[in-house]
C-alpha positions as CSV (number, residue, x, y, z in Angstrom):
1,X,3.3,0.6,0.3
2,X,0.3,-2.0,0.5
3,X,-0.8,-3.1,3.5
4,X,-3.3,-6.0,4.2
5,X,-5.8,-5.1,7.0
6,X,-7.9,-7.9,8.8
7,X,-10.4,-6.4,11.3
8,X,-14.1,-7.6,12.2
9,X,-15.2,-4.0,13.4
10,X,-16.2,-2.5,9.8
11,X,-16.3,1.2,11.4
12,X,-12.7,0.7,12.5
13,X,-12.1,-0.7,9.4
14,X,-13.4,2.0,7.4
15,X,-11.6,4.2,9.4
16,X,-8.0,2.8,9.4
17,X,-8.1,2.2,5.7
18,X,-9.8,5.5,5.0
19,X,-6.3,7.1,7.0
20,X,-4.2,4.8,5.7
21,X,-4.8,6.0,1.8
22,X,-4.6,9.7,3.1
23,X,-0.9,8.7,4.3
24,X,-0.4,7.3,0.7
25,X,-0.6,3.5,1.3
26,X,-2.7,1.4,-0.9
27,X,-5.1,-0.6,2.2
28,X,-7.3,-4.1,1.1
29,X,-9.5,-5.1,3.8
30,X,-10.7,-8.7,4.9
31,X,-13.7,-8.9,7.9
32,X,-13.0,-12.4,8.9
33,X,-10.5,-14.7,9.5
34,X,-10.9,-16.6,6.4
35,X,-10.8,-14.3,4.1
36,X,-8.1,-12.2,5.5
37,X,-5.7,-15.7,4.7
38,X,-7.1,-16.4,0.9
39,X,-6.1,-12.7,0.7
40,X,-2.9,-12.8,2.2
41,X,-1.7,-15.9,0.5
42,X,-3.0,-14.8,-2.8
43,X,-1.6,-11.2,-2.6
44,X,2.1,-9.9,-2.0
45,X,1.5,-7.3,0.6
46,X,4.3,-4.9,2.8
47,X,2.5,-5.5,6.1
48,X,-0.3,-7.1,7.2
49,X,-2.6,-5.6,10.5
50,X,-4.2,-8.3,12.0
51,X,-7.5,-8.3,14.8
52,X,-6.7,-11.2,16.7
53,X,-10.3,-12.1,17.8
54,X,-12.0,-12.6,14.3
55,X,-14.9,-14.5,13.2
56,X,-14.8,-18.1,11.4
57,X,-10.5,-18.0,12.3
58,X,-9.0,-16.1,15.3
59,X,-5.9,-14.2,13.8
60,X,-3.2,-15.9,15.9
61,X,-4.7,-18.8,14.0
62,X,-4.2,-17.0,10.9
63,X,-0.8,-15.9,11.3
64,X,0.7,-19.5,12.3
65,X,-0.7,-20.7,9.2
66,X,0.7,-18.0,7.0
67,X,3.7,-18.6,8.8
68,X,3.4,-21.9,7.6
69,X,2.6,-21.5,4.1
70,X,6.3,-20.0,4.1
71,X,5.0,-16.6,3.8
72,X,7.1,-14.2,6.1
73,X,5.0,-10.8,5.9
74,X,6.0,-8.7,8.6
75,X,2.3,-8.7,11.0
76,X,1.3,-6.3,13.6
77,X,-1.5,-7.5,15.9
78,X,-4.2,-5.4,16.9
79,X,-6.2,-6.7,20.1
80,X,-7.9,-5.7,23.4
81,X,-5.9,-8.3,24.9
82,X,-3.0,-6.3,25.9
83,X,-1.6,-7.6,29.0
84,X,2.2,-9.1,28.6
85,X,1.4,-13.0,28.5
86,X,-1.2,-11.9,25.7
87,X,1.7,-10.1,23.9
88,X,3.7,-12.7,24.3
89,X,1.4,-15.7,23.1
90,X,0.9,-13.1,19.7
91,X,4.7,-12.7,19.1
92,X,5.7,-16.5,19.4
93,X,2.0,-17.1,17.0
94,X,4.2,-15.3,14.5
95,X,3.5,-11.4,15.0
96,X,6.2,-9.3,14.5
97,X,4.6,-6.2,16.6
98,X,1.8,-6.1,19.2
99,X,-0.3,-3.0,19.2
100,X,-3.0,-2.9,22.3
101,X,-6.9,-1.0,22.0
102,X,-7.5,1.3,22.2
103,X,-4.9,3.2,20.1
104,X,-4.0,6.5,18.5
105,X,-3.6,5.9,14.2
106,X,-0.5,8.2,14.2
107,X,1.4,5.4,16.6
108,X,-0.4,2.7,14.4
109,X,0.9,4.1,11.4
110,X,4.5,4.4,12.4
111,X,4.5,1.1,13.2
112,X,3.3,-0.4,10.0
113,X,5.9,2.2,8.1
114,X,9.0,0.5,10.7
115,X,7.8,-3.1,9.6
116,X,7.5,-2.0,5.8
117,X,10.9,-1.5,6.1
118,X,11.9,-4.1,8.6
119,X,10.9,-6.3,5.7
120,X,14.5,-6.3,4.0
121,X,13.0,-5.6,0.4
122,X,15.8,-4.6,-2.1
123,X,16.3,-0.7,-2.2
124,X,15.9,-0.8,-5.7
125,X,12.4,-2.1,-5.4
126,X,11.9,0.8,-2.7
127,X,13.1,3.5,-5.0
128,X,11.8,3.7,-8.8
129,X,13.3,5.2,-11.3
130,X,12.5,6.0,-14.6
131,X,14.8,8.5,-16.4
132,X,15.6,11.5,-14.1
133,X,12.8,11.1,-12.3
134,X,13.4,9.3,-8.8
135,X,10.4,8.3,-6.5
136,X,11.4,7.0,-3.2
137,X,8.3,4.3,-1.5
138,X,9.9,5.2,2.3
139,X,10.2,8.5,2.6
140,X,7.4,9.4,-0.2
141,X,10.0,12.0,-2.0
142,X,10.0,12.2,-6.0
143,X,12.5,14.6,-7.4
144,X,13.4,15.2,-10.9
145,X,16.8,16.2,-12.1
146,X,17.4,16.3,-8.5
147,X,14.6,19.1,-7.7
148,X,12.4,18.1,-5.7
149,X,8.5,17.6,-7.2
150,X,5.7,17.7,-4.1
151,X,3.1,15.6,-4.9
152,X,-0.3,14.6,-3.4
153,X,-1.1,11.7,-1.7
154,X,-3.4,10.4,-4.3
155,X,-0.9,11.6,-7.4
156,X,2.0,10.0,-4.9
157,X,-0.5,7.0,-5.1
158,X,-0.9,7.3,-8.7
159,X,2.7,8.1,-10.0
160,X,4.1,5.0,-8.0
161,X,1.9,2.4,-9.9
162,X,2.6,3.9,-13.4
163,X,6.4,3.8,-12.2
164,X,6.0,0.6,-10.9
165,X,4.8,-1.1,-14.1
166,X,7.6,1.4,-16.1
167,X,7.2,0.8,-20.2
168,X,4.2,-1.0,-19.6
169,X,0.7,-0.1,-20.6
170,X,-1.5,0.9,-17.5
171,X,-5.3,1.0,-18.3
172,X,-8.3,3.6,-16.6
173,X,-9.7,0.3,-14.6
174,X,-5.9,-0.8,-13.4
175,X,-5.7,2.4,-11.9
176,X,-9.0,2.7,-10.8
177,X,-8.4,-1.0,-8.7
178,X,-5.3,-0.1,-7.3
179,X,-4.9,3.3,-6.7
180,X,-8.9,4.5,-6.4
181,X,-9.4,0.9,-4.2
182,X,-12.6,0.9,-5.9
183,X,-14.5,-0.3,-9.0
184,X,-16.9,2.0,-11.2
185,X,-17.0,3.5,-14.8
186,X,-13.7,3.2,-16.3
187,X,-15.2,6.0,-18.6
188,X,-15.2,8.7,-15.8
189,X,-12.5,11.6,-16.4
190,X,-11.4,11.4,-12.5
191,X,-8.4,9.2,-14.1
192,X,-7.6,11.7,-16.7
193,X,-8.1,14.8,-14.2
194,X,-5.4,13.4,-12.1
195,X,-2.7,12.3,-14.8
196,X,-3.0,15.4,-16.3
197,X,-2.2,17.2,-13.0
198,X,0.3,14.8,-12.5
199,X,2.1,15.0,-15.6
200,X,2.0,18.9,-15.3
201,X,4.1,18.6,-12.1
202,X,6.9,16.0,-13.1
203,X,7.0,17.3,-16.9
204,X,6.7,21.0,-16.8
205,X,10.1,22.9,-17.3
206,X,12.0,19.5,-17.2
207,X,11.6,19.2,-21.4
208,X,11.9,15.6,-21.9
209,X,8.4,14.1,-21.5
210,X,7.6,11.1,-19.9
211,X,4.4,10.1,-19.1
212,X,2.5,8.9,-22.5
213,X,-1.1,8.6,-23.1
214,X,-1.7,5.6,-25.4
215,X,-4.6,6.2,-27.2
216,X,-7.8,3.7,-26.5
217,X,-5.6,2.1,-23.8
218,X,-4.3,4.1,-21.0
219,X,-1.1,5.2,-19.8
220,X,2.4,4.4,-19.8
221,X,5.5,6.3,-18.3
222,X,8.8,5.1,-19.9
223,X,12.0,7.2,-20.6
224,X,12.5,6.7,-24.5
225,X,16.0,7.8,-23.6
């Protein structure tokens, strides 16, 4: 899942994103009301969490005019502003959930995972499938053959984008933009420290290989079968 988060207070911020990626969900941040919509209408996202006070565009304000842009991303609203006429007013703006301050990540989180699916996407787009192997973006299961394969959250993380773009070559910087969140070296090993654990769990007494280094490129998973 990928989740857009929109929130002023950069410690918060830090924070909810910093949980969010140990739950397995890929988090971009915006700190303003302006960028938060140039994100939101340039990227496909699952969710969106939205501060509604926000400097240069309050996020009610943001959320009508997403609304009107015809995109329908489910959005929770965070706010201070908690009592019912404020919940109200952030519902009809657009919101699809209402989430008061202060309040505890684990009821944030199952929140963003009900809209994620609330969303209607396709189950075929929630579950990939490449081969045998099966991973499933709700639940976060990946099984093999029908055994089930535990996984990391970062190689959860890592395995979904390579299964996401399935027969398609994946470089070190793709991967290091959308499953690291961050920019640096594309030369560093952390890539190649992770696909190899990776590939040792989903390929290790199951024969058939597939996950594929291409040499002076990247990755690819594909099933040549």
């Amino acid at each position: 899942m990928k989740i857009l988060v929109i929130e002023d207070d950069l410690e918060a911020a830090a924070y909810m994103s910093k949980a969010f990626r140990e739950a397995g969900i890929v988090a971009d941040h915006a700190s303003d009301g302006e960028s938060g919509l140039f994100l939101a209408s340039e990227s496909t996202y699952d969710v969106m969490v939205i501060d509604r006070m926000l400097p240069r565009r309050d996020g009610l304000s943001v959320i009508s005019e997403l609304r009107q842009r015809g995109v329908n991303t489910p959005v929770l609203i965070l706010s201070a502003l908690g009592q019912v006429d404020d919940r109200v007013t952030g519902l009809r703006a657009g919101g699809d959930d209402y989430l008061p301050k202060p309040y505890a990540f684990s009821e944030l989180l199952a929140r963003v995972e009900v809209l994620g699916r609330r969303k209607g996407t396709p189950e075929q787009d929630m579950i990939y499938r490449v081969g045998d192997l099966e991973l499933d973006r709700l639940s976060h299961e990946v099984r093999r053959a029908g055994r089930e394969i535990l996984l990391q959250p970062r190689e959860f993380r890592l395995l979904e984008y390579l299964m996401k773009n399935a027969g398609q070559v994946v470089t070190r910087t793709m991967l290091l933009e959308h499953v690291w969140d961050y920019h640096f070296d594309p030369q560093t090993n952390v890539i190649d420290v992770h696909v190899s654990r990776l590939r040792s769990k989903i390929e290790k007494d199951f024969g058939k290989p597939l996950l594929k280094t291409v040499r002076g490129a990247g990755y690819m998973i594909k099933d040549e079968g």
